[in-house]
Backbone as CSV, one residue per row, in Angstrom:
resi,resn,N_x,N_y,N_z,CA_x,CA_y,CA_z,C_x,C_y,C_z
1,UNK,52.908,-24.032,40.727,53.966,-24.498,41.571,54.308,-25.914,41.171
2,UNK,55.677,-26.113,40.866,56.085,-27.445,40.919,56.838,-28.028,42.169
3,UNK,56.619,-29.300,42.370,57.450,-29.490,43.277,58.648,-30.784,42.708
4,UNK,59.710,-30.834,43.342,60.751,-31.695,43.459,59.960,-33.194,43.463
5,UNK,60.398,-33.933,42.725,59.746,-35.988,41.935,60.567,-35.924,43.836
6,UNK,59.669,-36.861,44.410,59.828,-37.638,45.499,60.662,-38.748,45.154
7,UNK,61.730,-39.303,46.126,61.824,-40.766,46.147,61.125,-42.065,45.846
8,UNK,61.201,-42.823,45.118,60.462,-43.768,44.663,59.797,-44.523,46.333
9,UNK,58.721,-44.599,46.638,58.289,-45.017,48.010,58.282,-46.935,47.488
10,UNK,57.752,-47.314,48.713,58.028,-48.929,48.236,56.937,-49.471,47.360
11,UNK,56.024,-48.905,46.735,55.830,-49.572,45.787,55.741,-48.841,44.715
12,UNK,57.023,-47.890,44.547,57.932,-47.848,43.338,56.621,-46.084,42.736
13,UNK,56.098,-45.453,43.467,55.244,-44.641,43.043,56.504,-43.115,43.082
14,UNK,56.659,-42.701,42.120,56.922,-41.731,41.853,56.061,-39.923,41.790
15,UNK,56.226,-38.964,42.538,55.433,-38.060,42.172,56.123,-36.996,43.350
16,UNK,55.511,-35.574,43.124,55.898,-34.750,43.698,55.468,-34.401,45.293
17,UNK,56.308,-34.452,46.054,56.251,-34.167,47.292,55.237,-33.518,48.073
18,UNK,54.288,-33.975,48.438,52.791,-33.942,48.786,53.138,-33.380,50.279
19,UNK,54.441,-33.016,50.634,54.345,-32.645,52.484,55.187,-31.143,52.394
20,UNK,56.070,-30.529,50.845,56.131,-29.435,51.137,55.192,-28.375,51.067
21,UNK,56.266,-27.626,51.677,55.553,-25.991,51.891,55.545,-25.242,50.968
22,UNK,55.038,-24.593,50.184,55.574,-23.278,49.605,55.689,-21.959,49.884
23,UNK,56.954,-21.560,49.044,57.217,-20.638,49.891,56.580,-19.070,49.746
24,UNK,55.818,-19.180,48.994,54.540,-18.365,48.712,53.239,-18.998,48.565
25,UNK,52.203,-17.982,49.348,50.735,-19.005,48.621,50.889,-19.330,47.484
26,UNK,49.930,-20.288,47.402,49.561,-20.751,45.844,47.517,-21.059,46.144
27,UNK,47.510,-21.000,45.103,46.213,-21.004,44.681,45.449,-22.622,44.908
28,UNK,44.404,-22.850,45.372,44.245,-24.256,45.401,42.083,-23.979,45.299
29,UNK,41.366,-25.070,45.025,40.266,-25.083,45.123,39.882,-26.288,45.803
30,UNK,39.018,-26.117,46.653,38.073,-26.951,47.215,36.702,-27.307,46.870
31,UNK,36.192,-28.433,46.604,34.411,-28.591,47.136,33.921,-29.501,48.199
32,UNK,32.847,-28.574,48.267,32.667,-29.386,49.601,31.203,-29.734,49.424
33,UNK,30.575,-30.886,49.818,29.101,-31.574,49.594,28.741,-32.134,51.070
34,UNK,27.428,-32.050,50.982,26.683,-32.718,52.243,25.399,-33.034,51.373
35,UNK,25.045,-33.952,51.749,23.312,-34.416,52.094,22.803,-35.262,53.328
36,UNK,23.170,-35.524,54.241,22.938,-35.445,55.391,22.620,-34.994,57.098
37,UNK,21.413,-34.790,57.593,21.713,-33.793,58.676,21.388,-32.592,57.919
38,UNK,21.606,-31.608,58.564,21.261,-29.946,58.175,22.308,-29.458,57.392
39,UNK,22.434,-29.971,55.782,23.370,-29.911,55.310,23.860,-28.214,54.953
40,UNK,23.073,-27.543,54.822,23.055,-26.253,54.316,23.742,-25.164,55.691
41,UNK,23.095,-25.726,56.572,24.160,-25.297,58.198,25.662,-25.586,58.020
42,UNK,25.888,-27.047,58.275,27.003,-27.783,57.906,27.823,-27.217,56.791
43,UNK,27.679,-27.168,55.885,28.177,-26.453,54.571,28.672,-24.440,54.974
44,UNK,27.739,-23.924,55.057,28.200,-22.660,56.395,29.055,-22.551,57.197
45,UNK,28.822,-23.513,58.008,30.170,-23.864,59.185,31.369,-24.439,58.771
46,UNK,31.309,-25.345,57.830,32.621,-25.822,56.857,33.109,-24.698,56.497
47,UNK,32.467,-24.070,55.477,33.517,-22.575,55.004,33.638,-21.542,56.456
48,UNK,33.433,-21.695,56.929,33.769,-20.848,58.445,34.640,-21.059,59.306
49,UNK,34.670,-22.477,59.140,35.932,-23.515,60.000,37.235,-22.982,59.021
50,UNK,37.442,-23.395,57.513,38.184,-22.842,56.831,38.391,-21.629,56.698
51,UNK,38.157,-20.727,56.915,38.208,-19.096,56.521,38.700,-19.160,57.996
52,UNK,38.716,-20.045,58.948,39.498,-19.726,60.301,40.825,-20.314,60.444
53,UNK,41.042,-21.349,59.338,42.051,-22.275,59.436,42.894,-21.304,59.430
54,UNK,44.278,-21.527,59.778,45.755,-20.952,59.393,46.204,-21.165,58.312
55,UNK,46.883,-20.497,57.512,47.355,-21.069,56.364,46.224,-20.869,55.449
56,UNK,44.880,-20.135,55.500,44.240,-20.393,54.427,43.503,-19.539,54.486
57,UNK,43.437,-18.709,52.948,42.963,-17.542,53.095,41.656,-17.375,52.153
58,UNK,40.446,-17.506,52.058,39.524,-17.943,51.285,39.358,-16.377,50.204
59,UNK,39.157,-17.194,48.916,38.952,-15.913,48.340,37.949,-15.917,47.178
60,UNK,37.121,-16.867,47.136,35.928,-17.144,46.893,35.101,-18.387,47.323
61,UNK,33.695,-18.298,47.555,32.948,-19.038,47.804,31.573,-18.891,46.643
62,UNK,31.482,-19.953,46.476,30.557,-20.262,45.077,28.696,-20.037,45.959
63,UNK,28.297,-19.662,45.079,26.282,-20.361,45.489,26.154,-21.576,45.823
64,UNK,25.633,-22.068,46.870,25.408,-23.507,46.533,24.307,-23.974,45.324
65,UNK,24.660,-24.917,45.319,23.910,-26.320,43.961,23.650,-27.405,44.927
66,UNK,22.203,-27.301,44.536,21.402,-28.701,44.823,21.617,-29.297,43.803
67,UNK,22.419,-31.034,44.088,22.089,-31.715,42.963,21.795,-33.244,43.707
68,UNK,21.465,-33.970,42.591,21.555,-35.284,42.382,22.425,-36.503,42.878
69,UNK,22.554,-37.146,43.657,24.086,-37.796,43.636,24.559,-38.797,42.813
70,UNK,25.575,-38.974,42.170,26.386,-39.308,41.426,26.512,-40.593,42.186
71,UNK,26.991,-41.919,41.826,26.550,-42.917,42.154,26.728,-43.481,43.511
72,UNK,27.125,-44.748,44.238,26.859,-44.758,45.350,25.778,-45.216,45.364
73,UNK,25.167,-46.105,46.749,23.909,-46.536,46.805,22.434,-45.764,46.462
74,UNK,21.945,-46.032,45.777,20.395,-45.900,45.578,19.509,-45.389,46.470
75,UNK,18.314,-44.292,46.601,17.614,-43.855,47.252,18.147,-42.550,47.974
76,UNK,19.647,-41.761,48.308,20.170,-41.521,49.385,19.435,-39.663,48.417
77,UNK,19.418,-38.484,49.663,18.859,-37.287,49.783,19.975,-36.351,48.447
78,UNK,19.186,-35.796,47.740,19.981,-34.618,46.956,21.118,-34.351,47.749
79,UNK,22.056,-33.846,47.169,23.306,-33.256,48.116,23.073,-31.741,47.552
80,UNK,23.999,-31.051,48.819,24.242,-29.390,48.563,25.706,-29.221,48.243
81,UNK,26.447,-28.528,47.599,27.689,-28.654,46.603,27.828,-27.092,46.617
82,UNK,29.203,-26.468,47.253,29.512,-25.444,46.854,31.078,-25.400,46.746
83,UNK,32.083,-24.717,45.984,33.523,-24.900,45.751,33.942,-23.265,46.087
84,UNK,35.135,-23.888,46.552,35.793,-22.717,47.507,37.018,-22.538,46.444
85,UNK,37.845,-21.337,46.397,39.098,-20.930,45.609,39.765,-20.048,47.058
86,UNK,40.910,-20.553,46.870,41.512,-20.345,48.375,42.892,-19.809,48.109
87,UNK,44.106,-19.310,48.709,44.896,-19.313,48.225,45.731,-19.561,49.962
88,UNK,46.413,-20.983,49.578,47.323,-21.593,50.808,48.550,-21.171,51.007
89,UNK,49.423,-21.694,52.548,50.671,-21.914,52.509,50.780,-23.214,53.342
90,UNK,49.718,-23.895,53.406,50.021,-25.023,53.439,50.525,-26.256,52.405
91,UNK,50.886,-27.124,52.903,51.609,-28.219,52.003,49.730,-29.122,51.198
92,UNK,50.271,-29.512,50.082,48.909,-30.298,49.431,48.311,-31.352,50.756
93,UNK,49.391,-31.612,51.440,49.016,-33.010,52.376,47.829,-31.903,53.714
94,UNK,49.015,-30.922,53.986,48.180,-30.370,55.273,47.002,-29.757,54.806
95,UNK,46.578,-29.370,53.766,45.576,-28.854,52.741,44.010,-29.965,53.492
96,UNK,44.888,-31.028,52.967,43.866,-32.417,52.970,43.519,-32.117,54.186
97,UNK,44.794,-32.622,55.297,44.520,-33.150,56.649,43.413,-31.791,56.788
98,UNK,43.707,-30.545,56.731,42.422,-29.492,56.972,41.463,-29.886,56.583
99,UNK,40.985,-30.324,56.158,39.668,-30.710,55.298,39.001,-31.898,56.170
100,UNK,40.199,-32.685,56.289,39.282,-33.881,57.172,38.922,-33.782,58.216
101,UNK,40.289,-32.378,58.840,39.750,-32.452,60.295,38.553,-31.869,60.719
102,UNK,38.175,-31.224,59.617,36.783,-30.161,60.041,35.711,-30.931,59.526
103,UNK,35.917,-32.076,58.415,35.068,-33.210,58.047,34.625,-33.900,59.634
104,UNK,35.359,-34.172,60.211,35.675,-35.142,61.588,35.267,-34.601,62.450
105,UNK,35.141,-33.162,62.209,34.232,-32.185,63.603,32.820,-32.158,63.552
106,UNK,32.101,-32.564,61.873,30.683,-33.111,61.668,30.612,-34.370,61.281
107,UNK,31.171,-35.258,61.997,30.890,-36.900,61.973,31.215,-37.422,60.902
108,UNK,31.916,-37.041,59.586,32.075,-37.794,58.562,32.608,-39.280,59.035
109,UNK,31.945,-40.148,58.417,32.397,-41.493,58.096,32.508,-41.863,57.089
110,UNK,33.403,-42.989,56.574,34.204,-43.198,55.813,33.451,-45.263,55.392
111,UNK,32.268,-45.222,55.135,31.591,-46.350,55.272,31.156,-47.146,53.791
112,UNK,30.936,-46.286,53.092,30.350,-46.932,51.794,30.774,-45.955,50.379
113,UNK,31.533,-46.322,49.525,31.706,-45.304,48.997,30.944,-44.358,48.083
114,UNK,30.852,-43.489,47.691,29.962,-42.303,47.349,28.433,-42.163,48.048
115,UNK,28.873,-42.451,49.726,27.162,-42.930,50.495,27.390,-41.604,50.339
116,UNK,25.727,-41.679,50.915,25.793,-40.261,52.235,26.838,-39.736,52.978
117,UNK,26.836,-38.452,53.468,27.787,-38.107,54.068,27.119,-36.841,54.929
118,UNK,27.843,-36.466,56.008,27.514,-35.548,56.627,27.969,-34.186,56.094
119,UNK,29.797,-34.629,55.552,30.141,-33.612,54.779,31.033,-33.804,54.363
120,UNK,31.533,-33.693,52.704,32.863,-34.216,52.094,33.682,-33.084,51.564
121,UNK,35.021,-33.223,51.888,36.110,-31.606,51.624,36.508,-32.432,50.678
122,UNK,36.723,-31.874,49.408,37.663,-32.312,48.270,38.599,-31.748,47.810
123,UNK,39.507,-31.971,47.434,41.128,-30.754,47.231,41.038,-31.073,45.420
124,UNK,40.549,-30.596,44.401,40.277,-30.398,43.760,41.635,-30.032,42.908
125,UNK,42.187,-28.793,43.300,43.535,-28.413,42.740,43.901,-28.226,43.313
126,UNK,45.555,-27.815,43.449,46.596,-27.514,44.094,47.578,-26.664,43.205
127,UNK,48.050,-25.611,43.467,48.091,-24.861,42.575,48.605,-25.277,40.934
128,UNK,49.241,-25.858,40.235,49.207,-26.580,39.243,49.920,-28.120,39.200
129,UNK,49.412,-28.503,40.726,50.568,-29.499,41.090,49.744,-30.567,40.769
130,UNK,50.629,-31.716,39.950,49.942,-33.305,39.482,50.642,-34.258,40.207
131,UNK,49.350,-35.062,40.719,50.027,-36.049,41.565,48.831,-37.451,41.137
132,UNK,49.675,-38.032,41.408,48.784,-39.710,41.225,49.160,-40.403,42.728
133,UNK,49.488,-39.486,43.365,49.577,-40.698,44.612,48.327,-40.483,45.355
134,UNK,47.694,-42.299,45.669,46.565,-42.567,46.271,45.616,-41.995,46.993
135,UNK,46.943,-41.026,48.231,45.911,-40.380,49.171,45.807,-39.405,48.706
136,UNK,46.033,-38.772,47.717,46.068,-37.085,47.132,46.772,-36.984,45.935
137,UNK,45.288,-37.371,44.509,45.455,-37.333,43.312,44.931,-36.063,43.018
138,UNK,45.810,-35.526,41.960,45.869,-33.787,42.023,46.323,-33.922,40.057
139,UNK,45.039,-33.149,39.648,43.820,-32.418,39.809,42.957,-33.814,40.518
140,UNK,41.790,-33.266,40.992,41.460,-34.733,41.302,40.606,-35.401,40.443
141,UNK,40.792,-36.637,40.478,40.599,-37.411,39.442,39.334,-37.757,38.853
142,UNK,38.009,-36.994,39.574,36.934,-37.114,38.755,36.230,-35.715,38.452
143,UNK,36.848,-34.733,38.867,36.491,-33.380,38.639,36.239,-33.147,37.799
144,UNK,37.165,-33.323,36.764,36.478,-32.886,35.498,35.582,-33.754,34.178
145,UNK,34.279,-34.527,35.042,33.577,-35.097,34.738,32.479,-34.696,35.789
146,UNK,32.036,-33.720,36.768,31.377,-33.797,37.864,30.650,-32.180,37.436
147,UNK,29.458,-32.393,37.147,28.851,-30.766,37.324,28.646,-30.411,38.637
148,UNK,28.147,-31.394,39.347,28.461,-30.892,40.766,29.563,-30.298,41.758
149,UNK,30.848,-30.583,40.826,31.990,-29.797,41.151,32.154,-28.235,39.982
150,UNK,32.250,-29.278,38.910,32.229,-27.488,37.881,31.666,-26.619,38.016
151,UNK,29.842,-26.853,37.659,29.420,-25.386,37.911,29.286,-24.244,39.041
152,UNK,29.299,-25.016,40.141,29.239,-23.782,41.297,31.293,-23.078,41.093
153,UNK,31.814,-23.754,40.428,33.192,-23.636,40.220,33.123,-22.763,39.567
154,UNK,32.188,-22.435,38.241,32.387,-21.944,37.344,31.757,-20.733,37.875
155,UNK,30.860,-20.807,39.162,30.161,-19.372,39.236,31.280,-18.946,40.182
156,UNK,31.765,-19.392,40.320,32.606,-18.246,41.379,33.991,-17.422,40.249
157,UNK,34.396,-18.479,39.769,35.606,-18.137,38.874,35.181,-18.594,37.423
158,UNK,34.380,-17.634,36.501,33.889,-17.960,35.343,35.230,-18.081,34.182
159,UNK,36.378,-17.492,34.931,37.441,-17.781,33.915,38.616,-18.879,34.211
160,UNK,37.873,-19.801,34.914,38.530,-21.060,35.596,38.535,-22.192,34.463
161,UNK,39.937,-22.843,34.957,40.212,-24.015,33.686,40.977,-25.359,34.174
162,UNK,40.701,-26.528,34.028,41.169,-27.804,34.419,41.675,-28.138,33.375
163,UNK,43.005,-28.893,33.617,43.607,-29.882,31.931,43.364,-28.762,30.608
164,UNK,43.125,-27.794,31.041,43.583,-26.982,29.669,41.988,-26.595,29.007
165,UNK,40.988,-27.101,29.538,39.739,-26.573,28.973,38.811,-25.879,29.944
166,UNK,37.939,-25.058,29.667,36.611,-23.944,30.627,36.370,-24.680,31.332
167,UNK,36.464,-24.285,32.938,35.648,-25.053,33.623,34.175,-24.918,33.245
168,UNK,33.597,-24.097,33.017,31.833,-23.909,32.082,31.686,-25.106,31.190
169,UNK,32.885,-24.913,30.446,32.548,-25.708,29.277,32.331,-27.439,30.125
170,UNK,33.118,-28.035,30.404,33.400,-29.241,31.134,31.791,-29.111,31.792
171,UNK,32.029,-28.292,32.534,30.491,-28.702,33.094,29.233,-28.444,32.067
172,UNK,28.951,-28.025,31.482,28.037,-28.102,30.464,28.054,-30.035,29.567
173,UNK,29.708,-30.282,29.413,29.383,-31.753,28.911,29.393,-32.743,30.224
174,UNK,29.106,-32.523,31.320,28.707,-33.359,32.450,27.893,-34.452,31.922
175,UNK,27.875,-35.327,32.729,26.074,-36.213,32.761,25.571,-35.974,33.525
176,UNK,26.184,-35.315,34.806,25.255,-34.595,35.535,24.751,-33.009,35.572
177,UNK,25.110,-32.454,34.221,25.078,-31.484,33.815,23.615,-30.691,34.384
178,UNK,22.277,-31.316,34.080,21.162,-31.102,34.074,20.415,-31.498,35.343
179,UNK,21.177,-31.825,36.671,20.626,-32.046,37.709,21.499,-30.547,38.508
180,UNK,22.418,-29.856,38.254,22.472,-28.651,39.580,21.753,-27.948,39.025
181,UNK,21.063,-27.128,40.387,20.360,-26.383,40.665,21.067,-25.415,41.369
182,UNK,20.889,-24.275,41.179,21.428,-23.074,41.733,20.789,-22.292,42.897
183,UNK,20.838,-22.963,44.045,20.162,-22.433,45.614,20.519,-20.788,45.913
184,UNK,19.060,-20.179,46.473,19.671,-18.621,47.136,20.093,-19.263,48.814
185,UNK,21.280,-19.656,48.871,21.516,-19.675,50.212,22.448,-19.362,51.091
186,UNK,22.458,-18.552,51.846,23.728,-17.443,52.128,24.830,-18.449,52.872
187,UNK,26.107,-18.421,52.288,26.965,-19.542,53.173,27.862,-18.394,54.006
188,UNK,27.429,-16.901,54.134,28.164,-16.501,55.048,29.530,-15.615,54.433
189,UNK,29.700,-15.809,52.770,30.385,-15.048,52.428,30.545,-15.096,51.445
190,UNK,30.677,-13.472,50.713,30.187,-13.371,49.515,31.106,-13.966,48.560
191,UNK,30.686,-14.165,46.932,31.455,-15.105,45.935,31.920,-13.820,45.578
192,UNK,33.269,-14.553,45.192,34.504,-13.411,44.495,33.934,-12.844,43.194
């Protein structure tokens, strides 16, 4: 899906219209991470909250991955990491706002960046829509450097691709390549 170049906003940012609708689903992926609290509950109830949302029809859910966290303060608990493939009719923006609001129903705060978290929704793609604006950079902008996003990505949709290369492959040249771990833990619904 493309959308229509927005009006130049006031500081002159150009990009595609982050508040329409389309007028057919489109395809979009999510991940979602916790290491805080009963993250593996939390993570359950996240894809449950979503698979209830409107507008959003889940059509895979990955294994979770225990991994490592990627930087951010020092000392903080493994996180649990699983990526959702969804197919919306919401707008990229209401996509987000879904994400936060069910972030906001398990206490996410917004305190230190890459801290801990109770639980983080990431909008990953949108169906092939590129955006550089601030609140919703699309693909997002560290995905395809993150094994903690690729590989549970790659187990759900092994024929999945970012910027034109395997999502497998990408995650195999991670640096965090060698910290997921592949958890048996039922999130409540099976991977596509």
């Amino acid at each position: 899906m493309t959308s229509p170049a927005s009006p130049a906003d006031e500081t002159g940012h150009h990009g595609p219209d982050l508040d329409r609708v389309p007028s057919a689903p489109v395809p979009a992926v999510l991940a979602l991470g916790a290491n805080l609290g009963e993250a593996a509950a939390t993570l359950k109830d996240a894809v449950r909250q979503l698979a209830e949302t409107p507008g959003i029809e889940l059509t895979g859910v990955s294994p979770v991955a225990a991994t490592q966290p990627v930087g951010g303060p020092p000392g903080q608990p493994d996180y649990l990491n699983l990526v959702l493939t969804l197919m919306t009719n919401l707008s990229p923006r209401g996509l987000l706002a879904a994400g936060q609001a069910i972030e906001h129903t398990h206490h996410r705060t917004r305190e230190v960046r890459w801290g801990p978290r109770t639980l983080d929704i990431d909008v990953i793609t949108y169906a092939d829509l590129a955006s550089d604006d601030p609140e919703l950079t699309l693909p997002h902008p560290r995905a395809h450097l993150r094994a903690f996003v690729l590989t549970p990505w790659s187990w759900v949709d092994p024929e999945a691709t970012l910027g034109g290369a395997r999502v497998a492959d990408l995650a195999a040249q991670a640096d965090d390549a060698g910290s997921v771990r592949r958890l048996p833990i039922d999130t409540g619904r099976p991977a596509s």
